[in-house]
NUMI-111393 format. One line per 2 residues: number of its first residue (from 1); their letters; for each residue x, y, z of N, C-alpha, C, O, CB. Coordinates in nm, 3 decimals. Glycine has a CB too. Example, Ala and Ser with C-alpha at 12.3 -4.5 7.8 and 13.67 -1.06 7.14 Angstrom:
! NUMI-111393
1 = as = 1.319,-0.569,0.780,1.230,-0.450,0.780,1.320,-0.330,0.780,1.424,-0.332,0.846,1.131,-0.447,0.905  1.285,-0.225,0.708,1.367,-0.106,0.714,1.290,0.003,0.787,1.341,0.114,0.804,1.408,-0.060,0.572
END
This chain:
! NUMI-111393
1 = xx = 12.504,16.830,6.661,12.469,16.771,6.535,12.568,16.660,6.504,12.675,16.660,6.565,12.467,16.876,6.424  12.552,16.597,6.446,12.596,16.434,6.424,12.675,16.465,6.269,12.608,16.492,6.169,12.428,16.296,6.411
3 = xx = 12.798,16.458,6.267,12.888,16.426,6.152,12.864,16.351,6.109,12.825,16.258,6.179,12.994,16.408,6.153  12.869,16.330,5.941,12.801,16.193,5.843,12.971,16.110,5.852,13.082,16.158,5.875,12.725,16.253,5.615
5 = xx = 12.941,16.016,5.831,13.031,15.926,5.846,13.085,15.923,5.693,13.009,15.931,5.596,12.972,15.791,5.910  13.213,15.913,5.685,13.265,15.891,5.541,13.276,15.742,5.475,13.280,15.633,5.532,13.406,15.948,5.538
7 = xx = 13.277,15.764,5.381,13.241,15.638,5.282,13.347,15.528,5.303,13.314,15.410,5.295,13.241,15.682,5.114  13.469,15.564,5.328,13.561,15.485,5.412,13.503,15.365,5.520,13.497,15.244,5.499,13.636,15.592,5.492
9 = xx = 13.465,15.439,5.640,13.416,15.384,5.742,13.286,15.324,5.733,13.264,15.231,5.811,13.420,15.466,5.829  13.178,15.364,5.636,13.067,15.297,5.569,13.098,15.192,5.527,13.026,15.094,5.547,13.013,15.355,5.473
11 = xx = 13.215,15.186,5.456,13.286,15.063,5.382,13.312,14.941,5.459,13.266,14.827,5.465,13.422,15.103,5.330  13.424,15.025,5.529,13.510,14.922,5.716,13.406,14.855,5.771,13.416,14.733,5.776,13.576,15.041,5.888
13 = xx = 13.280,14.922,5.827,13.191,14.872,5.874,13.084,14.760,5.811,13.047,14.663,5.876,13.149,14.965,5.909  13.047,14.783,5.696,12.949,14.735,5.603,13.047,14.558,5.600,12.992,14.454,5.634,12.936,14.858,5.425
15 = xx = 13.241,14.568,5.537,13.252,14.478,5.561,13.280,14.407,5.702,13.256,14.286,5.702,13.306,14.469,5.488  13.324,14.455,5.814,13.312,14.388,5.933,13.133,14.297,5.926,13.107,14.176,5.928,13.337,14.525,6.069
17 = xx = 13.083,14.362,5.922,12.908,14.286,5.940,12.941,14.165,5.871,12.946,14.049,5.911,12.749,14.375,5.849  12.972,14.238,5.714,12.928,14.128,5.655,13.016,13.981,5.686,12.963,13.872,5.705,12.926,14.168,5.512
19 = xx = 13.146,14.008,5.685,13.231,13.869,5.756,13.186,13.860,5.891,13.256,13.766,5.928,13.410,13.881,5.765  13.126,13.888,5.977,13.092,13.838,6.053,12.933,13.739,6.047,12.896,13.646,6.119,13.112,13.934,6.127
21 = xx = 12.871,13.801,5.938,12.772,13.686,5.934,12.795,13.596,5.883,12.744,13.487,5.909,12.672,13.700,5.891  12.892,13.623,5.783,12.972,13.513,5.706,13.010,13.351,5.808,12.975,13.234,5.792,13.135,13.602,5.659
23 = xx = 13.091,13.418,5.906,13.128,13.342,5.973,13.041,13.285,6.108,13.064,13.221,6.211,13.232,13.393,5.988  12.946,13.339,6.050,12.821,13.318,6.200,12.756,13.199,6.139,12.727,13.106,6.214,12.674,13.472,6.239
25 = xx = 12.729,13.190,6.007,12.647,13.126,5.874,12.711,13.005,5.867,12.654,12.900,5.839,12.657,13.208,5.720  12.867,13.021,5.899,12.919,12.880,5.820,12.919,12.809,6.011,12.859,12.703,5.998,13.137,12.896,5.694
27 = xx = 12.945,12.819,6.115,12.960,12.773,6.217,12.783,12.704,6.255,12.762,12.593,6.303,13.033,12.892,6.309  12.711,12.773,6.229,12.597,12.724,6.207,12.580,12.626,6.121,12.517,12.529,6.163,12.529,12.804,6.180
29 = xx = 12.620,12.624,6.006,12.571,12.509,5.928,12.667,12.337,5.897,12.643,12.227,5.847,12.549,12.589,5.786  12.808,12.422,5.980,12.959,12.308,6.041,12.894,12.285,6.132,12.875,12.164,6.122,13.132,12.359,6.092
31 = xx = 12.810,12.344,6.276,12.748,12.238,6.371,12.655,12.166,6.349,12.645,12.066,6.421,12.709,12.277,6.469  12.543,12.191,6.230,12.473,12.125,6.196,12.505,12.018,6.095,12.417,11.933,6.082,12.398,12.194,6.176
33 = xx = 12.592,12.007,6.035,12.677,11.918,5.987,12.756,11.812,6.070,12.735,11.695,6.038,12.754,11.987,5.927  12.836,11.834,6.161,12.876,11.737,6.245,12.749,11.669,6.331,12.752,11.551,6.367,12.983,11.800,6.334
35 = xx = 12.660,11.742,6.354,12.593,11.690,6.457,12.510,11.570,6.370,12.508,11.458,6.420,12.503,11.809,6.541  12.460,11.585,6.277,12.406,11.518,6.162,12.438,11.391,6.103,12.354,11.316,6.053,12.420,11.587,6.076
37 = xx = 12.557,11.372,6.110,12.668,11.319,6.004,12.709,11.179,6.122,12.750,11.197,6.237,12.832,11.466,5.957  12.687,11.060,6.066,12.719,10.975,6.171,12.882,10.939,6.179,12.961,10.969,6.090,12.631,10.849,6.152
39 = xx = 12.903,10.898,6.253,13.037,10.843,6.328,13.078,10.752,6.230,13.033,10.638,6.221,13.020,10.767,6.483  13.161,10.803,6.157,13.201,10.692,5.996,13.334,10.579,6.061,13.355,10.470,6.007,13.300,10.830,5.810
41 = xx = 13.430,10.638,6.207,13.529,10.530,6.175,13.495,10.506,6.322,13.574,10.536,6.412,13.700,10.560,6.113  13.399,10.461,6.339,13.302,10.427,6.496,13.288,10.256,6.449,13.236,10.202,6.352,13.089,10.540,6.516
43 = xx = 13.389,10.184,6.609,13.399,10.031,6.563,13.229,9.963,6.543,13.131,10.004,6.606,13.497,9.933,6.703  13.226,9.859,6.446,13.157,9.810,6.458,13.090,9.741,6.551,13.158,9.664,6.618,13.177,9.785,6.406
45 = xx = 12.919,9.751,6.587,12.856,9.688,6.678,12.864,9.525,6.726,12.824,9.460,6.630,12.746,9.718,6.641  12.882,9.478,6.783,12.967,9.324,6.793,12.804,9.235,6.874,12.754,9.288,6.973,13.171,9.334,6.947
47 = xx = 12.751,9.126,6.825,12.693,9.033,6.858,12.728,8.903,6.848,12.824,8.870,6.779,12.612,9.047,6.819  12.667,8.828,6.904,12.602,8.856,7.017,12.704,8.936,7.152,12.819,8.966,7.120,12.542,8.711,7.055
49 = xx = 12.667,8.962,7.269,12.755,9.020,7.380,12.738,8.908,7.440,12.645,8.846,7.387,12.720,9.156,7.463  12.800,8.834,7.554,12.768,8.746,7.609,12.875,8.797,7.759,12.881,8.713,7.848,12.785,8.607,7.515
51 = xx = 12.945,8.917,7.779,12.970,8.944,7.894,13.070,9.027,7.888,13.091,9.052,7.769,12.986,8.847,7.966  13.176,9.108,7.987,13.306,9.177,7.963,13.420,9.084,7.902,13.522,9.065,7.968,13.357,9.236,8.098
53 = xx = 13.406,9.031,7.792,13.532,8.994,7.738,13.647,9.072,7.732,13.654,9.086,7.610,13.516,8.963,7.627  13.756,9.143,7.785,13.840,9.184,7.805,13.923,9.102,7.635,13.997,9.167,7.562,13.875,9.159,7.969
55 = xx = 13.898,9.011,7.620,13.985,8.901,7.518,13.953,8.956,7.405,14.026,8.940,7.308,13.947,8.732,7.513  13.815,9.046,7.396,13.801,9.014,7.251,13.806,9.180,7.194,13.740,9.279,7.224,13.638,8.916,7.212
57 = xx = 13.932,9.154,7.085,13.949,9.299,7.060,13.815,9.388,6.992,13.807,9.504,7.032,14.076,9.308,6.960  13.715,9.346,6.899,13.637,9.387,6.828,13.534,9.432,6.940,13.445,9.511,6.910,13.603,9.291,6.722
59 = xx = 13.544,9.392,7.046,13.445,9.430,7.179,13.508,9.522,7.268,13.441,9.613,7.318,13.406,9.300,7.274  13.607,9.512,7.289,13.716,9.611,7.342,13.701,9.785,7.235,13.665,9.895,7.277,13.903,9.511,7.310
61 = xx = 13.736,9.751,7.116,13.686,9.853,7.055,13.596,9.892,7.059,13.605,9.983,7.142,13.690,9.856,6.976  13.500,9.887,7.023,13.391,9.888,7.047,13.316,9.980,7.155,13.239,10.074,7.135,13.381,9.779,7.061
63 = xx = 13.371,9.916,7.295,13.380,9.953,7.427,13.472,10.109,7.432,13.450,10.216,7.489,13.454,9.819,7.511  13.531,10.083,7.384,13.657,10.209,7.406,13.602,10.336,7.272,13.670,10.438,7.264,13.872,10.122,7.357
65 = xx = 13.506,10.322,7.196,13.436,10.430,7.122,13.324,10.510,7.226,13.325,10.627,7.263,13.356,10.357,6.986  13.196,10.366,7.270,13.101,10.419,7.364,13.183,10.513,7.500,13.170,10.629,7.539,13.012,10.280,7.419
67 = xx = 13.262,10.408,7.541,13.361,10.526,7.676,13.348,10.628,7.677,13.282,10.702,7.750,13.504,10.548,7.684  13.457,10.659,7.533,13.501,10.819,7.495,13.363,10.895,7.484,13.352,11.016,7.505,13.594,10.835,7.330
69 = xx = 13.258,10.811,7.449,13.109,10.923,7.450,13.083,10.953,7.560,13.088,11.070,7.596,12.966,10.875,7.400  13.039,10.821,7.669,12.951,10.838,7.746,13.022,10.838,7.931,12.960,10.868,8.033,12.843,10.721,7.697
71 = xx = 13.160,10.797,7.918,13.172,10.777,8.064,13.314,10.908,8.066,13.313,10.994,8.154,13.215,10.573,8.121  13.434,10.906,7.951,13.508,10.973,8.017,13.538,11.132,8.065,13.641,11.178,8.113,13.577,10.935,7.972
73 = xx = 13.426,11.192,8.039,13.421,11.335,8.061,13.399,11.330,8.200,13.434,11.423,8.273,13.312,11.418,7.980  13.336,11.215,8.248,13.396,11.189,8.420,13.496,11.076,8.444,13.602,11.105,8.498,13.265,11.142,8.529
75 = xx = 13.480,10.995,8.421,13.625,10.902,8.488,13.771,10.945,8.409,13.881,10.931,8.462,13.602,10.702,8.453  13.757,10.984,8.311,13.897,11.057,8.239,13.954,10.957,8.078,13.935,10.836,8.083,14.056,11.045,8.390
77 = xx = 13.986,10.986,8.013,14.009,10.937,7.870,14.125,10.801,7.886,14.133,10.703,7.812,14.078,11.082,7.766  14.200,10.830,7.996,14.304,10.718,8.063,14.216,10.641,8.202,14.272,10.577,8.291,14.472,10.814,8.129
79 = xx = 14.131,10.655,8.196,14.025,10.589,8.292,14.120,10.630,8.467,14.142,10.562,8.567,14.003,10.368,8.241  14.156,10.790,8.424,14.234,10.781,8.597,14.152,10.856,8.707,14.174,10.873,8.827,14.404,10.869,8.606
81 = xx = 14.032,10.903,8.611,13.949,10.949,8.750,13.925,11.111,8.771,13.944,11.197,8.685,14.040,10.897,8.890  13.889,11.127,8.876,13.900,11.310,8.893,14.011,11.258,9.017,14.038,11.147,9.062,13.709,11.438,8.958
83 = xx = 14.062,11.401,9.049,14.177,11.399,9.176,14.074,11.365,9.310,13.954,11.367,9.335,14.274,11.582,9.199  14.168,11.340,9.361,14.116,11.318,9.544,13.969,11.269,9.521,13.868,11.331,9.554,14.110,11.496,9.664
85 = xx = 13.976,11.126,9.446,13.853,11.053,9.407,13.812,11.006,9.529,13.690,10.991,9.542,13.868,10.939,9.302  13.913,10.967,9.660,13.854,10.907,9.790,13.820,11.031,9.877,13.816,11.015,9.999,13.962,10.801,9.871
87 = xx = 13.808,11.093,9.850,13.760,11.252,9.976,13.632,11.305,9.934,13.627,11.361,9.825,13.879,11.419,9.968  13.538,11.297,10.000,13.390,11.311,9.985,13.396,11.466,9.938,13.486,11.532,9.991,13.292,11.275,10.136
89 = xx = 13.304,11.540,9.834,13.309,11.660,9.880,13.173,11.726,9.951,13.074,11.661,9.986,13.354,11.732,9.770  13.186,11.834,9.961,13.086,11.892,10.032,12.944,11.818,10.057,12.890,11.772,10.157,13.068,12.010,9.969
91 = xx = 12.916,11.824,9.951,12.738,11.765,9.890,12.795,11.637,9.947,12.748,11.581,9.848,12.672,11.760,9.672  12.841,11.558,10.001,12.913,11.403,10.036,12.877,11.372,9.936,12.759,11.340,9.921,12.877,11.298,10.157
93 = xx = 12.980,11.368,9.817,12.947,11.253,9.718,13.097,11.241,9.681,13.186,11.317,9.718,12.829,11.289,9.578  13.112,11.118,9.592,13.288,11.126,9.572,13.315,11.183,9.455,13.219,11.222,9.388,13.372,10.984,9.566
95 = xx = 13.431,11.198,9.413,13.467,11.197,9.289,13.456,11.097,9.207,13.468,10.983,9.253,13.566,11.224,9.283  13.434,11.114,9.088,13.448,10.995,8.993,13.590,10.883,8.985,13.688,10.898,8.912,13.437,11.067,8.853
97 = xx = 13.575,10.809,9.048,13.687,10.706,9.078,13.797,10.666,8.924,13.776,10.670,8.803,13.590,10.549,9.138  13.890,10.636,8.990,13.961,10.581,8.829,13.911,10.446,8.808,13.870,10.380,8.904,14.149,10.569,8.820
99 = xx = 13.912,10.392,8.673,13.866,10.284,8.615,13.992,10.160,8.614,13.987,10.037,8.612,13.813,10.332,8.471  14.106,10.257,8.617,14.251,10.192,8.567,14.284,10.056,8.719,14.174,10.025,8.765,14.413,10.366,8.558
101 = xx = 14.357,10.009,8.766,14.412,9.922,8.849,14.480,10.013,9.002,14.533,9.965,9.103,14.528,9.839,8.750  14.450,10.161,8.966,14.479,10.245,9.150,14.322,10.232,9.121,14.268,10.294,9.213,14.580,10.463,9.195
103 = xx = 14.248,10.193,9.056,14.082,10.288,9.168,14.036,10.084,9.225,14.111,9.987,9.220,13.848,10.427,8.976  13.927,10.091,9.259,13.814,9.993,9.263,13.753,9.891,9.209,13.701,9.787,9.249,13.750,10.028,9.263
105 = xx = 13.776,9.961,9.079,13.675,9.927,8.965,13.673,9.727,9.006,13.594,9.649,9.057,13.760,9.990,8.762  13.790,9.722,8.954,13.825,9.561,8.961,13.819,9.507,9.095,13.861,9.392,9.100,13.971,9.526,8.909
107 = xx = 13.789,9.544,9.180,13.753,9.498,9.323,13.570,9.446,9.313,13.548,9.366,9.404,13.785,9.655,9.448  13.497,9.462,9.262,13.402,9.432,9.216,13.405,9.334,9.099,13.499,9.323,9.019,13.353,9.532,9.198
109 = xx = 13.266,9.250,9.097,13.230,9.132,9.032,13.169,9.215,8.881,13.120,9.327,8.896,13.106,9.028,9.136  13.175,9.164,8.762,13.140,9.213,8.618,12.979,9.231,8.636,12.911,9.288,8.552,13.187,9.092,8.485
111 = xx = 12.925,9.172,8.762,12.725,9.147,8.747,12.739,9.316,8.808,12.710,9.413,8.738,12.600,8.972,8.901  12.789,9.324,8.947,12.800,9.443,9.004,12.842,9.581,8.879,12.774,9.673,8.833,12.916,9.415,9.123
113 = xx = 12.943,9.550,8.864,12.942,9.681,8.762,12.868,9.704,8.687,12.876,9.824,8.660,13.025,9.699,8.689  12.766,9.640,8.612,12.653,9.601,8.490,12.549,9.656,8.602,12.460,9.734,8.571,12.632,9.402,8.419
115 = xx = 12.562,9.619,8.705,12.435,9.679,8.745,12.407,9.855,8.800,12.311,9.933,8.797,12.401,9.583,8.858  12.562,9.860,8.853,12.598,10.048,8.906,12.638,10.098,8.771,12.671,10.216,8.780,12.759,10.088,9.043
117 = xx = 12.650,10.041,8.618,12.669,10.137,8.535,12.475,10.145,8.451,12.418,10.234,8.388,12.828,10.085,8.424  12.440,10.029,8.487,12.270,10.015,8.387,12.252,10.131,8.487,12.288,10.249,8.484,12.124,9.834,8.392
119 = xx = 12.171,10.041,8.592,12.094,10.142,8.714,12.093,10.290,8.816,12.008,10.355,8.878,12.096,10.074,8.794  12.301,10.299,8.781,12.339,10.386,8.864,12.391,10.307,9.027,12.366,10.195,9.072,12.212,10.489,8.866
121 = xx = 12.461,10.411,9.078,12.512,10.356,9.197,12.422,10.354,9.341,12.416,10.263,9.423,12.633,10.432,9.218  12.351,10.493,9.341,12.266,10.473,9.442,12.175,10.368,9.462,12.167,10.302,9.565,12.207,10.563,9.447
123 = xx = 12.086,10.348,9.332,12.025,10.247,9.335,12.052,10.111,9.355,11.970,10.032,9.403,11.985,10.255,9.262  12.177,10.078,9.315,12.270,9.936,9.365,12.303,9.970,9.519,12.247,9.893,9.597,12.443,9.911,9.265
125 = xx = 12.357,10.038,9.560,12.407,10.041,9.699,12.255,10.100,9.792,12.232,10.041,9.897,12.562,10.161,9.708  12.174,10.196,9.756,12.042,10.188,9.862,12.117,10.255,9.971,12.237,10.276,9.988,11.972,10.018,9.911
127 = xx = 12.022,10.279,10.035,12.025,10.369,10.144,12.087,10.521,10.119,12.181,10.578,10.174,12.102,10.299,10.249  11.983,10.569,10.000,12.018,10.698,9.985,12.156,10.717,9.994,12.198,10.793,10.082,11.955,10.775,10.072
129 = xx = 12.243,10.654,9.910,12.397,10.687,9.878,12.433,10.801,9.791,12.386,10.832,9.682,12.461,10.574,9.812  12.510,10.846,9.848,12.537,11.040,9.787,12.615,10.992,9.693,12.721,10.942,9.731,12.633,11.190,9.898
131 = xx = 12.586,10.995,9.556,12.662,11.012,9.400,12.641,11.102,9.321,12.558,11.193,9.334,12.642,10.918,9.313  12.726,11.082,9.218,12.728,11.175,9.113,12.664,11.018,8.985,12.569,11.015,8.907,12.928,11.273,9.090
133 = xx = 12.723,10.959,9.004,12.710,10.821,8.915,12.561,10.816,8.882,12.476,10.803,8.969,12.759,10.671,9.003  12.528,10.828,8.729,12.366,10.836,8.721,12.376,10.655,8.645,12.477,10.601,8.599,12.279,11.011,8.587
135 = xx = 12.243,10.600,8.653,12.240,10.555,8.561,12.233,10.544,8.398,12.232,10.655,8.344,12.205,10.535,8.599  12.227,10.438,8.315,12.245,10.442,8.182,12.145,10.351,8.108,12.132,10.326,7.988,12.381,10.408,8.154
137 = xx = 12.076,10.310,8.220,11.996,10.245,8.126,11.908,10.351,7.965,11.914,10.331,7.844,11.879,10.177,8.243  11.851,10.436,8.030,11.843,10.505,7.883,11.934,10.590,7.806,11.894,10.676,7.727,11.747,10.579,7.883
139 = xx = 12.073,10.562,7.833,12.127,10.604,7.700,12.195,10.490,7.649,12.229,10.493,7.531,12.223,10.727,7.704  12.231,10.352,7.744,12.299,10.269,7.630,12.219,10.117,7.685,12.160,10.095,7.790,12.508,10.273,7.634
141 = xx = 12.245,10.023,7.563,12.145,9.925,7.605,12.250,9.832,7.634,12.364,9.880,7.626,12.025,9.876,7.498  12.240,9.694,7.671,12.295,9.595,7.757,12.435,9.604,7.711,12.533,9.644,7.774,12.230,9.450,7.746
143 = xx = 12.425,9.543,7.540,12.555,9.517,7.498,12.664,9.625,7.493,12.785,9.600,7.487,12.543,9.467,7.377  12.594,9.786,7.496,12.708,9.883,7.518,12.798,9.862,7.647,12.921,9.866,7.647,12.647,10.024,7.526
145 = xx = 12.716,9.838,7.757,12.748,9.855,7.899,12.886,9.739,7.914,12.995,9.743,7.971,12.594,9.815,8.007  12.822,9.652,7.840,12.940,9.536,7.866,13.042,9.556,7.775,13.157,9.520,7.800,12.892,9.381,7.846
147 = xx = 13.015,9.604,7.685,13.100,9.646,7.572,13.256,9.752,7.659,13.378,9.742,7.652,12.973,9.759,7.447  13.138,9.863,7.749,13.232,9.914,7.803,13.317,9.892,7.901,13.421,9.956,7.918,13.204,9.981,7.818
149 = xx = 13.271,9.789,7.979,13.330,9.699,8.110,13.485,9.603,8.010,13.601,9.578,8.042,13.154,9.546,8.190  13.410,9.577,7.896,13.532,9.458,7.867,13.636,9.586,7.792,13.747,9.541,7.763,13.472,9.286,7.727
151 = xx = 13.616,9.733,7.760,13.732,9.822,7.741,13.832,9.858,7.874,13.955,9.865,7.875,13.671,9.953,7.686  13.737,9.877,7.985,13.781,9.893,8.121,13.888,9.758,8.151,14.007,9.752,8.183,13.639,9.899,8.227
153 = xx = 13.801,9.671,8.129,13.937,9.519,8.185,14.056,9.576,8.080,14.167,9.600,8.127,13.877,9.281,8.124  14.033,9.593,7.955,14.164,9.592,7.910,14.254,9.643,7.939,14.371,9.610,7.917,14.176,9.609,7.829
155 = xx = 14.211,9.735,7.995,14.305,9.811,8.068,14.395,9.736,8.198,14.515,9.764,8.206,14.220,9.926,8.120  14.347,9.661,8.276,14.401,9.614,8.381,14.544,9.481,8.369,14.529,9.391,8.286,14.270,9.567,8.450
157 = xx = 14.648,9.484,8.439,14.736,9.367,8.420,14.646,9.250,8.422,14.536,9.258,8.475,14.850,9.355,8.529  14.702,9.109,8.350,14.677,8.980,8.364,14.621,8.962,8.511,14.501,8.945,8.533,14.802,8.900,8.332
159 = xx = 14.714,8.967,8.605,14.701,8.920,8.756,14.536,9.003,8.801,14.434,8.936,8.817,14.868,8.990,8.868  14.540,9.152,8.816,14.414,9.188,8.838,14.340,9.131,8.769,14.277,9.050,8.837,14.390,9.299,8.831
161 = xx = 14.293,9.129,8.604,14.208,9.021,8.553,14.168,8.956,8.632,14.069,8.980,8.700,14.250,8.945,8.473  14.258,8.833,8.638,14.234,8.718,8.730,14.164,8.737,8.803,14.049,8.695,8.792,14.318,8.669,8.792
163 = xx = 14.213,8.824,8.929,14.178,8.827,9.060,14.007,8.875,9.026,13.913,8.814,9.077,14.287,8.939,9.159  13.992,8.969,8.950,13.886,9.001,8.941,13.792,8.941,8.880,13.676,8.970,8.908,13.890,9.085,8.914
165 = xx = 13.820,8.841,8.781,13.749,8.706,8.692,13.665,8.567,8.800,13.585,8.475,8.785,13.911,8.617,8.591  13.771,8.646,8.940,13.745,8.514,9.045,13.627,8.553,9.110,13.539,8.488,9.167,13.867,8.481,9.166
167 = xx = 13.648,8.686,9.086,13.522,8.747,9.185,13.393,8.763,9.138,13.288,8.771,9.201,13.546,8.881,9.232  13.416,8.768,9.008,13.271,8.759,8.916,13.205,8.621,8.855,13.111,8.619,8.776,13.295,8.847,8.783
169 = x = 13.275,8.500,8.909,13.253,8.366,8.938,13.286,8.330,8.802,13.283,8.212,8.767,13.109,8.322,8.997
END
């Protein structure tokens, strides 16, 4: 036979529930709140774009908001990459390269990057190239992309600039 529980533990229990819905109630309606609620100190949208200006801070910002959304949960918040970015893994695909002046990035022309960040990389390079790199054309439109290329230059010394300004004609 089953002992009745004392009014104590009726109590203990009754409030455990209840703070726990409590706190089930408010996390529910804090995610639906953030998720809701737009990006209040998110830089302003900059027009016209006319290419990776590295020069222009309001585009640089700009660039360096979209980043933090959309690219650094793979290339990294310091644009340094995942580890052992040059060692294929299994699936042969690479790691997400750094953005900073050790990866690539700037070894390439500003049309090239606009086109492996719109389209994705496979589709720029062809021949069934093993990536992780998707494209973006549907989540950001022209001026984000460049927006984010001219946060990436900022990052780089004067001299790379250059070198890389030469290559994108």
């Amino acid at each position: 036979m089953k002992s009745p529980r004392s009014p104590k533990t009726v109590a203990a229990l009754a409030l455990i529930v209840a703070v726990a819905v409590a706190v089930a109630a408010w996390l529910v309606v804090a995610g639906r709140d953030q998720q809701a609620s737009p990006v209040t100190d998110s830089p302003a949208r900059v027009s016209p774009v006319t290419g990776a200006d590295a020069s222009n801070p309001e585009l640089v910002a700009w660039g360096s908001d979209v980043y933090s959304r959309h690219c650094a949960s793979c290339h990294g918040a310091n644009l340094q990459g995942e580890p052992n970015w040059t060692v294929r893994r299994v699936d042969g695909t690479l790691p997400a390269p750094p953005h900073d002046v050790s990866g690539h990035t700037w070894h390439h022309s500003d049309a090239q990057l606009f086109e492996m960040t719109k389209w994705g990389t496979a589709a720029v390079v062809g021949g069934g190239y093993p990536t992780n790199m998707p494209g973006f054309a549907d989540k950001l439109d022209d001026d984000e992309i460049w927006a984010v290329l001219a946060f990436i230059k900022s990052w780089w010394p004067e001299d790379v600039q250059a070198v890389q300004a030469r290559r994108s004609g």
